[in-house]
N, CA, C and O atoms as a CHARMM CRD file, in Angstrom:
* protein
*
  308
    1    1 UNK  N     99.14100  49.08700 113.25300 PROA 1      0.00000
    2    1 UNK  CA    98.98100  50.52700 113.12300 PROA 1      0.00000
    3    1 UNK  C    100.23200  51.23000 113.63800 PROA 1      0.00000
    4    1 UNK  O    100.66700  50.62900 114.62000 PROA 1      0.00000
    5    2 UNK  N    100.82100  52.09300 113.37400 PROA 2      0.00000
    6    2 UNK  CA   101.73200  52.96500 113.08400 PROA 2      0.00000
    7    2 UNK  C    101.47200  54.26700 114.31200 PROA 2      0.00000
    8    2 UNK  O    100.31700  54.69200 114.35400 PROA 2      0.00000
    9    3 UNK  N    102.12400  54.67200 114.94200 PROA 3      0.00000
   10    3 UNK  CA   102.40900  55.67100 115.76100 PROA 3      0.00000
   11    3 UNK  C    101.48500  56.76000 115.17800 PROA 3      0.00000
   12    3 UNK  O    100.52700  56.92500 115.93400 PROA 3      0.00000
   13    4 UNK  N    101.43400  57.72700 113.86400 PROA 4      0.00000
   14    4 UNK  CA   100.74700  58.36200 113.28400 PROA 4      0.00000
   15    4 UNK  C     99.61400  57.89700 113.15000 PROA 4      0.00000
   16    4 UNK  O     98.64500  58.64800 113.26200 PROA 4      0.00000
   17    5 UNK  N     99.48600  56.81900 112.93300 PROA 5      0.00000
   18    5 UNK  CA    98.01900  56.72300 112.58200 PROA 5      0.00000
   19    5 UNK  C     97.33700  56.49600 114.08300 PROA 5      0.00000
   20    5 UNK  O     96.18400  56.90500 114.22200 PROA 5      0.00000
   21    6 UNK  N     97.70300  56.14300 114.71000 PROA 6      0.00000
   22    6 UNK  CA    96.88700  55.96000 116.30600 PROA 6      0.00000
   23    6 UNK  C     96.85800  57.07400 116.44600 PROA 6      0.00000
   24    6 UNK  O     95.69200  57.45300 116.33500 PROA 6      0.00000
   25    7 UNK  N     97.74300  58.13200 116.70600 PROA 7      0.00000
   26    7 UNK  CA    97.09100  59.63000 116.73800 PROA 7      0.00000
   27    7 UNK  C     96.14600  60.12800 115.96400 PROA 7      0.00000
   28    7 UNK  O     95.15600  60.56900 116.54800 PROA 7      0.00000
   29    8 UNK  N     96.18000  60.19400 114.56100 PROA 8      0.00000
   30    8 UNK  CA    95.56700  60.63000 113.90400 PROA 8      0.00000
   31    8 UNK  C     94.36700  60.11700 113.83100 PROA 8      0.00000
   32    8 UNK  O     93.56900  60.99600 113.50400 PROA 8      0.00000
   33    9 UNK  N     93.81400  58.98200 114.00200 PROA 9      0.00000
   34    9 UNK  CA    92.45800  58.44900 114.54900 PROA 9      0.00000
   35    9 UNK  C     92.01600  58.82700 115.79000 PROA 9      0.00000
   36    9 UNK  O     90.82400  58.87500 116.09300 PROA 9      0.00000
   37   10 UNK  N     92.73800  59.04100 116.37000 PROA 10     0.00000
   38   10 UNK  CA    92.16600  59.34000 117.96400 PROA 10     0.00000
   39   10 UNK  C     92.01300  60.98900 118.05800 PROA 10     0.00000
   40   10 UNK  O     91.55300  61.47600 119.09000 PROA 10     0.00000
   41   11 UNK  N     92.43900  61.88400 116.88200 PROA 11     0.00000
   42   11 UNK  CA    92.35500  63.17000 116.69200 PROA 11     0.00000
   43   11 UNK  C     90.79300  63.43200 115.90200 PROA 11     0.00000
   44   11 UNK  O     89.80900  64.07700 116.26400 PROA 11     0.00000
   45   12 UNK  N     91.07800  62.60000 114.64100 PROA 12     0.00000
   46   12 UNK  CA    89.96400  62.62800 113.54900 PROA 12     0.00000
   47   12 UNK  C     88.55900  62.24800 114.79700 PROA 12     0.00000
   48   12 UNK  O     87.58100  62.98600 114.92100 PROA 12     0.00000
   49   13 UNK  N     88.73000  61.23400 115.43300 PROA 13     0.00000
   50   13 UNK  CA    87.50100  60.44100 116.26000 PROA 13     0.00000
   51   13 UNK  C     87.03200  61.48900 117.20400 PROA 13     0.00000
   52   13 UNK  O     85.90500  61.61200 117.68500 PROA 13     0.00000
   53   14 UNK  N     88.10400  62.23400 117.39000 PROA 14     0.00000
   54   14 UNK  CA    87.19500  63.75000 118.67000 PROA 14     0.00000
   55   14 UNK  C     86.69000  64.50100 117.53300 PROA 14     0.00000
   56   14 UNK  O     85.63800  65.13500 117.61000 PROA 14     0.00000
   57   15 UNK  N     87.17200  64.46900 116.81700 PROA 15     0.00000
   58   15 UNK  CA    86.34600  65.59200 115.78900 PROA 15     0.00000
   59   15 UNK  C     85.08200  65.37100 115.75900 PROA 15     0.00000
   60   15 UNK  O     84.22100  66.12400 116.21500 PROA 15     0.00000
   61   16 UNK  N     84.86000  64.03300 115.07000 PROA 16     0.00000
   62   16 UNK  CA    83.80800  63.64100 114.39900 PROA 16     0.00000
   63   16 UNK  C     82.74200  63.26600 116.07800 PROA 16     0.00000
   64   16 UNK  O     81.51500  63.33200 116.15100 PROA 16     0.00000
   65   17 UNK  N     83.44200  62.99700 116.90300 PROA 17     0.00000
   66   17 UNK  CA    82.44000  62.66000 118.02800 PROA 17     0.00000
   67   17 UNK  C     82.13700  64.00300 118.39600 PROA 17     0.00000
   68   17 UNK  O     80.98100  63.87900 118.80000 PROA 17     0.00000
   69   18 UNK  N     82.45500  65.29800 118.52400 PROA 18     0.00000
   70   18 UNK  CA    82.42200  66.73000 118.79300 PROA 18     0.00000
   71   18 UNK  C     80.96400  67.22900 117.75100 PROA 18     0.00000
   72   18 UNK  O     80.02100  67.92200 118.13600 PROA 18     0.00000
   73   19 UNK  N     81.18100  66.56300 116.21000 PROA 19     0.00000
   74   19 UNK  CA    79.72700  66.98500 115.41300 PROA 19     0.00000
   75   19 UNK  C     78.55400  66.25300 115.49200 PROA 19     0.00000
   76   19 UNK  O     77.44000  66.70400 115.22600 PROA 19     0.00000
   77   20 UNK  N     78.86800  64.81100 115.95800 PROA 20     0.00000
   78   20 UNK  CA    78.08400  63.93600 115.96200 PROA 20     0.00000
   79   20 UNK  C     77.54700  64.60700 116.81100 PROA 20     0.00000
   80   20 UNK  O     76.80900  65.55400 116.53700 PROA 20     0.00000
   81   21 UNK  N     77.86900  64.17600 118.15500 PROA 21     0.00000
   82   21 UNK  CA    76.92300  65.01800 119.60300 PROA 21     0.00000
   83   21 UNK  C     76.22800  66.56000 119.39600 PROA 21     0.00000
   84   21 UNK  O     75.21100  66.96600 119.95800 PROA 21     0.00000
   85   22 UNK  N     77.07900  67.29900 118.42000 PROA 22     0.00000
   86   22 UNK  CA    76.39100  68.55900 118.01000 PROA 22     0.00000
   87   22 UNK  C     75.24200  68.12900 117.26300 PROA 22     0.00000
   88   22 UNK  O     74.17400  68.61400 117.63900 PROA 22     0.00000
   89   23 UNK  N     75.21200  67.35700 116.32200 PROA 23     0.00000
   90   23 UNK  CA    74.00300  67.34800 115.05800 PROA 23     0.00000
   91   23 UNK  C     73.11800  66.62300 115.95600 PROA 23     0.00000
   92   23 UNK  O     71.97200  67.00200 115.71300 PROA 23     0.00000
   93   24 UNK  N     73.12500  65.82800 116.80100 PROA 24     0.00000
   94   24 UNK  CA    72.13700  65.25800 117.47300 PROA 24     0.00000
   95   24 UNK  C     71.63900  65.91200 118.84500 PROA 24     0.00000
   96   24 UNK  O     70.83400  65.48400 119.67200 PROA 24     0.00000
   97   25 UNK  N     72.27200  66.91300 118.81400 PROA 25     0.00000
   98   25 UNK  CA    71.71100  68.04800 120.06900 PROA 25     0.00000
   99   25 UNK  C     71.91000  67.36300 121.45700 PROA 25     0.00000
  100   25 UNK  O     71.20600  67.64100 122.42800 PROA 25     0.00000
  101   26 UNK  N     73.04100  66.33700 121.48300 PROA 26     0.00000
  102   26 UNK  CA    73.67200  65.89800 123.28400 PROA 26     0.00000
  103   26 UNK  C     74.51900  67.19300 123.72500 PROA 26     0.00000
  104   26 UNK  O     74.57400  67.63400 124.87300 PROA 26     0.00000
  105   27 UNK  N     75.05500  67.62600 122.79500 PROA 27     0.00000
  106   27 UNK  CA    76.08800  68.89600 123.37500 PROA 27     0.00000
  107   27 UNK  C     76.04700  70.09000 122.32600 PROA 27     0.00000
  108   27 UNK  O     76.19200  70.06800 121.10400 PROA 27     0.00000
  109   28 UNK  N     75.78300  71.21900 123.26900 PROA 28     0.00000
  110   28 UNK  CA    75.36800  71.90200 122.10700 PROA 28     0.00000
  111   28 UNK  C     77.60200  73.02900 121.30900 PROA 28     0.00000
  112   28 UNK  O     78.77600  73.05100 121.68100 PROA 28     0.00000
  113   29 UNK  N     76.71600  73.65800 120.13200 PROA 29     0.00000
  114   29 UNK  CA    77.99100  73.82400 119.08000 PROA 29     0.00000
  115   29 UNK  C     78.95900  74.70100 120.30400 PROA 29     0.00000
  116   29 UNK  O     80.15800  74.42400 120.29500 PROA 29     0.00000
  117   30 UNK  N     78.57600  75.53300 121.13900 PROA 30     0.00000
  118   30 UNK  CA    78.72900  76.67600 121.60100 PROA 30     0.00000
  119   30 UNK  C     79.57400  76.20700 123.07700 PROA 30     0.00000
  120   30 UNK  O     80.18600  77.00900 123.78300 PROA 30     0.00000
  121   31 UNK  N     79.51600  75.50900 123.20700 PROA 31     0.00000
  122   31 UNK  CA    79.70500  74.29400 125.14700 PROA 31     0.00000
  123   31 UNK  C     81.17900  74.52400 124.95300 PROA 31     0.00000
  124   31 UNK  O     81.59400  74.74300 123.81500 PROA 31     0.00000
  125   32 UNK  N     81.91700  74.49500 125.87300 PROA 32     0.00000
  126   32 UNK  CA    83.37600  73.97500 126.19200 PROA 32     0.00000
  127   32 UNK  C     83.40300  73.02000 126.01400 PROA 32     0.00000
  128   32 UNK  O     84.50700  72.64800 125.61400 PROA 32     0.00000
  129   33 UNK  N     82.44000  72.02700 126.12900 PROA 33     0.00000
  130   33 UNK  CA    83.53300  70.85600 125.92700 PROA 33     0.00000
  131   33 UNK  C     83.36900  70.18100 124.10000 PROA 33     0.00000
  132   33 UNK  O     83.91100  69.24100 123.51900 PROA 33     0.00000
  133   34 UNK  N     82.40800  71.16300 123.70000 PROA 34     0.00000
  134   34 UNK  CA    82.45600  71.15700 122.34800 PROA 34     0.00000
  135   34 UNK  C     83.79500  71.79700 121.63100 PROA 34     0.00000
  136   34 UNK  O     84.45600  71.04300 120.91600 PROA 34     0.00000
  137   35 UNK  N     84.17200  73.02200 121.78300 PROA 35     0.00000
  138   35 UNK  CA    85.54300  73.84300 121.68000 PROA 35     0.00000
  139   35 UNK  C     86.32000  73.04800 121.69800 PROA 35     0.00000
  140   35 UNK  O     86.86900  72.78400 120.62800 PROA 35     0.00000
  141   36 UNK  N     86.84800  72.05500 123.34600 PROA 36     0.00000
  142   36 UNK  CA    87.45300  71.25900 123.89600 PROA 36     0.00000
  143   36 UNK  C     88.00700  70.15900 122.45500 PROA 36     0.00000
  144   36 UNK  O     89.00100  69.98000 121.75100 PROA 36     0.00000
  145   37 UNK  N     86.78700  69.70600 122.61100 PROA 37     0.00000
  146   37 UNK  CA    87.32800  67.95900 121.54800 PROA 37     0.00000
  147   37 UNK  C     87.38600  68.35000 120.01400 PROA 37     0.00000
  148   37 UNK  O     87.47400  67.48000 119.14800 PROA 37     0.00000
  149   38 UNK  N     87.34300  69.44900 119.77800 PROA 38     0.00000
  150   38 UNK  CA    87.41000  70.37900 118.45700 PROA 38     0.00000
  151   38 UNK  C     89.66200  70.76300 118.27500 PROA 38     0.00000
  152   38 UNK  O     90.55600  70.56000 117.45400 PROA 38     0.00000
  153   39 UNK  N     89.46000  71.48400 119.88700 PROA 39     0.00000
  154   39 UNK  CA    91.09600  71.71200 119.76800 PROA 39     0.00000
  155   39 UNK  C     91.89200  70.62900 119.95400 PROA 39     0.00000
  156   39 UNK  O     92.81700  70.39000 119.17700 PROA 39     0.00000
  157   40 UNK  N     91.53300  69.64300 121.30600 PROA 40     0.00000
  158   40 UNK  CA    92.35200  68.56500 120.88100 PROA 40     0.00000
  159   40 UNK  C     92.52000  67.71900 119.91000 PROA 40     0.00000
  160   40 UNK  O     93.64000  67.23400 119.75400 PROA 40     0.00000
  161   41 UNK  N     91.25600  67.29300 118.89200 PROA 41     0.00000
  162   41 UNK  CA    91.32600  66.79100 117.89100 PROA 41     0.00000
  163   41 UNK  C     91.96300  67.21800 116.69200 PROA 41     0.00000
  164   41 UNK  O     92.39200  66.45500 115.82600 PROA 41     0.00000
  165   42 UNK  N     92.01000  68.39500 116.67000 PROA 42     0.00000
  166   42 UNK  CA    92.59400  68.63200 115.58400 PROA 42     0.00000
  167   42 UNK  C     93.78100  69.19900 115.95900 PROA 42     0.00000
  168   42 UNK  O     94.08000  69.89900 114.99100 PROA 42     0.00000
  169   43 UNK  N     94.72600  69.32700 116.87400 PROA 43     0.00000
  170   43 UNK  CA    95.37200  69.46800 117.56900 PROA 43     0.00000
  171   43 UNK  C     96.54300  68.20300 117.14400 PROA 43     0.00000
  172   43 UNK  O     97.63100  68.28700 116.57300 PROA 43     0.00000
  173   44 UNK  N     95.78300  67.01700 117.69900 PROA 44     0.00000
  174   44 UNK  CA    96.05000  65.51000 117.35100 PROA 44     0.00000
  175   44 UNK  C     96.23700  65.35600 115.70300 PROA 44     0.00000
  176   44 UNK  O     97.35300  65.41800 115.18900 PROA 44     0.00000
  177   45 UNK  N     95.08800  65.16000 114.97500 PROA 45     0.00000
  178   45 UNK  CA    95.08300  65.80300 113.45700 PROA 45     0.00000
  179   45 UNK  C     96.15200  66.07900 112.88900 PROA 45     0.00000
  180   45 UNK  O     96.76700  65.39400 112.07200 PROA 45     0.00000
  181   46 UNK  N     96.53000  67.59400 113.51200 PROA 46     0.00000
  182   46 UNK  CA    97.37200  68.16800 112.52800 PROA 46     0.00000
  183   46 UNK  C     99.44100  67.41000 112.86100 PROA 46     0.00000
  184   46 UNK  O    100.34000  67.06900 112.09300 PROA 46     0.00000
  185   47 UNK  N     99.30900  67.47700 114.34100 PROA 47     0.00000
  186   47 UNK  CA   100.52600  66.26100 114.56000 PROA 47     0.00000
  187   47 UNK  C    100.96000  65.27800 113.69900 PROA 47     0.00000
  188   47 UNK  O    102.00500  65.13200 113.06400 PROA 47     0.00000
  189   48 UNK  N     99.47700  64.33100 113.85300 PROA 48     0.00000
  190   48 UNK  CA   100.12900  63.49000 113.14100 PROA 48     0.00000
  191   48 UNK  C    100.09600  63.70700 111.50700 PROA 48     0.00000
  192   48 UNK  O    100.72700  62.81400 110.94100 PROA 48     0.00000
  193   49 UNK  N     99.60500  64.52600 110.74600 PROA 49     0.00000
  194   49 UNK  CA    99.80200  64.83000 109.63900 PROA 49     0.00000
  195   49 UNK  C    100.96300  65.58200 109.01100 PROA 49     0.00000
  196   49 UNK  O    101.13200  65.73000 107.80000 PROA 49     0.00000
  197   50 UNK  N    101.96700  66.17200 110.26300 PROA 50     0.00000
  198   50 UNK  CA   102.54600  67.03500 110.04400 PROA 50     0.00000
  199   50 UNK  C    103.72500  65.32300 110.22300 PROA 50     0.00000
  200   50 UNK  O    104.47900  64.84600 109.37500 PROA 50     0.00000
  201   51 UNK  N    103.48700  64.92600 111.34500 PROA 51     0.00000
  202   51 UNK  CA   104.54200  63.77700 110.66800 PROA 51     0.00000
  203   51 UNK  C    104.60000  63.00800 109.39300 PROA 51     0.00000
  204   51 UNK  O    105.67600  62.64400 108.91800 PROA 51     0.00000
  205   52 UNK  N    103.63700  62.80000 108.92600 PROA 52     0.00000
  206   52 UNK  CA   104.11300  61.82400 107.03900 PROA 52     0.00000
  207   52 UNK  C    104.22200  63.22900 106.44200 PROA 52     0.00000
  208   52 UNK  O    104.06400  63.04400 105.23500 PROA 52     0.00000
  209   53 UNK  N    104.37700  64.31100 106.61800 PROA 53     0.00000
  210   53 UNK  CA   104.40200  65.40600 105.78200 PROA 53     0.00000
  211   53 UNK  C    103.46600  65.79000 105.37600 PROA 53     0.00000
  212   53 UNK  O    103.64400  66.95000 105.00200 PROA 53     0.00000
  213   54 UNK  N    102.23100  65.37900 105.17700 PROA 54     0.00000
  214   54 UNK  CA   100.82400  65.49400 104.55200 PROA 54     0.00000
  215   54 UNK  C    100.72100  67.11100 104.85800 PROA 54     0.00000
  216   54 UNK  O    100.44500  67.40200 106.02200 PROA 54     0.00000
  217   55 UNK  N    100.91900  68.19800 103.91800 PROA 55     0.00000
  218   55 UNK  CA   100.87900  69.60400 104.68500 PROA 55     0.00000
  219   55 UNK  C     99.75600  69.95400 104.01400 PROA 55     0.00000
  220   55 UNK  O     99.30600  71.04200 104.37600 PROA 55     0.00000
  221   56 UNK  N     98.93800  69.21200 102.86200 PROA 56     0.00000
  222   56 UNK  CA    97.68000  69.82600 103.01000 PROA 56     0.00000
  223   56 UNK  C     96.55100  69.45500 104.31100 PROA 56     0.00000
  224   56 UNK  O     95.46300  70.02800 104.36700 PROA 56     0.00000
  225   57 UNK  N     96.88500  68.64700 105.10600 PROA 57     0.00000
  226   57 UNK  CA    96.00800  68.36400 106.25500 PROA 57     0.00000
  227   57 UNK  C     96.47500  69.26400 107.62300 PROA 57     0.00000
  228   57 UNK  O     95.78500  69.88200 108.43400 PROA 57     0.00000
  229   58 UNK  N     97.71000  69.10100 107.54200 PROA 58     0.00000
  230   58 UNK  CA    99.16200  69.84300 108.51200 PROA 58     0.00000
  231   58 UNK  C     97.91300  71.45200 108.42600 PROA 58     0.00000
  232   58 UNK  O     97.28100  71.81400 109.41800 PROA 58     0.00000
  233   59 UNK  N     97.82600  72.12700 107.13200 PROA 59     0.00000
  234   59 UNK  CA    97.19200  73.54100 107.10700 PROA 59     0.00000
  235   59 UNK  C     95.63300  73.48200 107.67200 PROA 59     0.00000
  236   59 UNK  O     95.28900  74.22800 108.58900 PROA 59     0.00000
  237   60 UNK  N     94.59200  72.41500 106.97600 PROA 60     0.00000
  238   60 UNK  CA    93.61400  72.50500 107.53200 PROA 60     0.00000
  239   60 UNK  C     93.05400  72.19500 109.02300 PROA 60     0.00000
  240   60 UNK  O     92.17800  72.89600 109.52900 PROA 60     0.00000
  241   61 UNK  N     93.78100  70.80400 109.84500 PROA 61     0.00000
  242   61 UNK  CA    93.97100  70.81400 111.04000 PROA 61     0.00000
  243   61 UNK  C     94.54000  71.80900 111.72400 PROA 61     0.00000
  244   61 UNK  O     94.06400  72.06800 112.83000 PROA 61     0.00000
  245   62 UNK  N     95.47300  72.44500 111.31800 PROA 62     0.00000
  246   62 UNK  CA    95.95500  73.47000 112.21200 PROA 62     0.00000
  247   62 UNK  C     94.78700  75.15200 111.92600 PROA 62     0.00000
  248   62 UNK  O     94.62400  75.95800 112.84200 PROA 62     0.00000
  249   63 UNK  N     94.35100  75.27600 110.98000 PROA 63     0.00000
  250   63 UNK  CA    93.19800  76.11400 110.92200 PROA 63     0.00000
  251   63 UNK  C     91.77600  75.78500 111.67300 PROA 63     0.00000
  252   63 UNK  O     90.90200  76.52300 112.12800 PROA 63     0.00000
  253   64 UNK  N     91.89600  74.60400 111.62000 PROA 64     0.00000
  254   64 UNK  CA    90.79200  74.24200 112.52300 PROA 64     0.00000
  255   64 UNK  C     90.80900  74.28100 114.29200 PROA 64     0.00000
  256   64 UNK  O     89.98100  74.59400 115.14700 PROA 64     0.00000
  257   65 UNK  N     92.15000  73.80800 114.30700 PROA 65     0.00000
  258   65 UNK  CA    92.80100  73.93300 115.72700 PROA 65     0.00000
  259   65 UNK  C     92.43300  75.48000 116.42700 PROA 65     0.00000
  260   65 UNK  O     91.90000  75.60400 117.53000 PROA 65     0.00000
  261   66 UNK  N     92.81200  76.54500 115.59200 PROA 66     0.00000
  262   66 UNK  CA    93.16200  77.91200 116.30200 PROA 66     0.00000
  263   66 UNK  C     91.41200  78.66600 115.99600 PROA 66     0.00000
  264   66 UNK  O     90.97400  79.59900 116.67000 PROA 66     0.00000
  265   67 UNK  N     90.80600  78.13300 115.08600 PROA 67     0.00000
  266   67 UNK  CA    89.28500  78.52900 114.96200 PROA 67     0.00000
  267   67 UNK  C     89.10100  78.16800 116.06500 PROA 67     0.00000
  268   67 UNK  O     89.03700  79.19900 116.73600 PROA 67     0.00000
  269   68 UNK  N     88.95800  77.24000 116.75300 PROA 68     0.00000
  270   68 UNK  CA    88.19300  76.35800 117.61900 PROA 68     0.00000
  271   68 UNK  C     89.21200  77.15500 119.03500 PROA 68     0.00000
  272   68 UNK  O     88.51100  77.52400 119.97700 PROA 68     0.00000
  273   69 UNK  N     90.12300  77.30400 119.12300 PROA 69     0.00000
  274   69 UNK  CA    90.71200  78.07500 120.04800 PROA 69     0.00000
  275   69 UNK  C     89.84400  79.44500 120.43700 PROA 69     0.00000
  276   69 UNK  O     89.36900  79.78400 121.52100 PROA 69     0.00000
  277   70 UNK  N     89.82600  79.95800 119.41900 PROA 70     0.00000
  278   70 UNK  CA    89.73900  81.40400 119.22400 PROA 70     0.00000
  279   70 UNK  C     87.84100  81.35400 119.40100 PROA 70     0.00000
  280   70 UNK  O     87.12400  82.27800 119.78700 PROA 70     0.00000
  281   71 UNK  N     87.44000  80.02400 118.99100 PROA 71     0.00000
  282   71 UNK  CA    85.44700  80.11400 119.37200 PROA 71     0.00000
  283   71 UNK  C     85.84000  79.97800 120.79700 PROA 71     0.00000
  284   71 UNK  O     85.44800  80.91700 121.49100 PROA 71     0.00000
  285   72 UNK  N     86.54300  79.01200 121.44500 PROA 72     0.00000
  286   72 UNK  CA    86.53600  79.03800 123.07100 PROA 72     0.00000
  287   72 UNK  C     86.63000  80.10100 123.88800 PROA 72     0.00000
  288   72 UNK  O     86.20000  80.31300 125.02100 PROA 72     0.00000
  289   73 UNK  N     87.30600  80.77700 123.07500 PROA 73     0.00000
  290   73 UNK  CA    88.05400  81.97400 124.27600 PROA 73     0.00000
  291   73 UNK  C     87.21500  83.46300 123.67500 PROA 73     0.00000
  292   73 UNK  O     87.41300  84.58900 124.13100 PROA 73     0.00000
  293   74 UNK  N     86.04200  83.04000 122.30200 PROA 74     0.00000
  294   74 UNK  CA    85.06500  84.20100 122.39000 PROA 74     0.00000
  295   74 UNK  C     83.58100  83.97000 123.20100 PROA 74     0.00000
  296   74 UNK  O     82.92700  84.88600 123.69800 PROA 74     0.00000
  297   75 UNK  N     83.13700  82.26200 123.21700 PROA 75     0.00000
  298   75 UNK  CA    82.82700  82.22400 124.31900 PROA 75     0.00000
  299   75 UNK  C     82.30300  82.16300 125.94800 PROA 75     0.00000
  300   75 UNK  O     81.19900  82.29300 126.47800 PROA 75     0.00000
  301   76 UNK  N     83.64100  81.90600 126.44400 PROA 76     0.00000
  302   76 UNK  CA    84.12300  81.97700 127.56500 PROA 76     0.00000
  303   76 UNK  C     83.99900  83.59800 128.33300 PROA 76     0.00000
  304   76 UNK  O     83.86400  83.69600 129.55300 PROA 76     0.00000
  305   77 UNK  N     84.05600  84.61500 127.56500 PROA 77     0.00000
  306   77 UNK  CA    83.85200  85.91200 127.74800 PROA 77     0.00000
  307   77 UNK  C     82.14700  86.36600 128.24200 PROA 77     0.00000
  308   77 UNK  O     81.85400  87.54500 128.43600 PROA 77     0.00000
């Protein structure tokens, strides 16, 4: 495995562990540490996508990134 792709699995894997725990009601949608593994994952995501160039993932990871920013810090209020 390739530098990109160890990120990008370990980005994609918070994602998907962030909905999993949501759809099964361990953590609910609204939690910090739901926000949390939402921004770093796609955070991670969009990195390593932005390295092979992949800029249709580069746009949706990084839209997902600043949603998930922007749910934390509405909130946190």
């Amino acid at each position: 495995m390739s530098y990109n792709d160890i990120i990008g699995t370990i980005g994609v894997g918070m994602i998907l562990l962030a909905y999993f725990c949501n759809t099964f009601n361990w953590i609910n949608g609204k939690s910090k540490i739901f926000f949390l593994l939402n921004i770093v994952g796609a955070g991670l995501a969009c990195y390593a996508s932005w390295l092979i160039n992949y800029w249709p993932f580069v746009i949706l990871e990084g839209t997902w990134f600043v949603v998930s920013v922007f749910g934390l810090v509405k909130n946190a209020k």
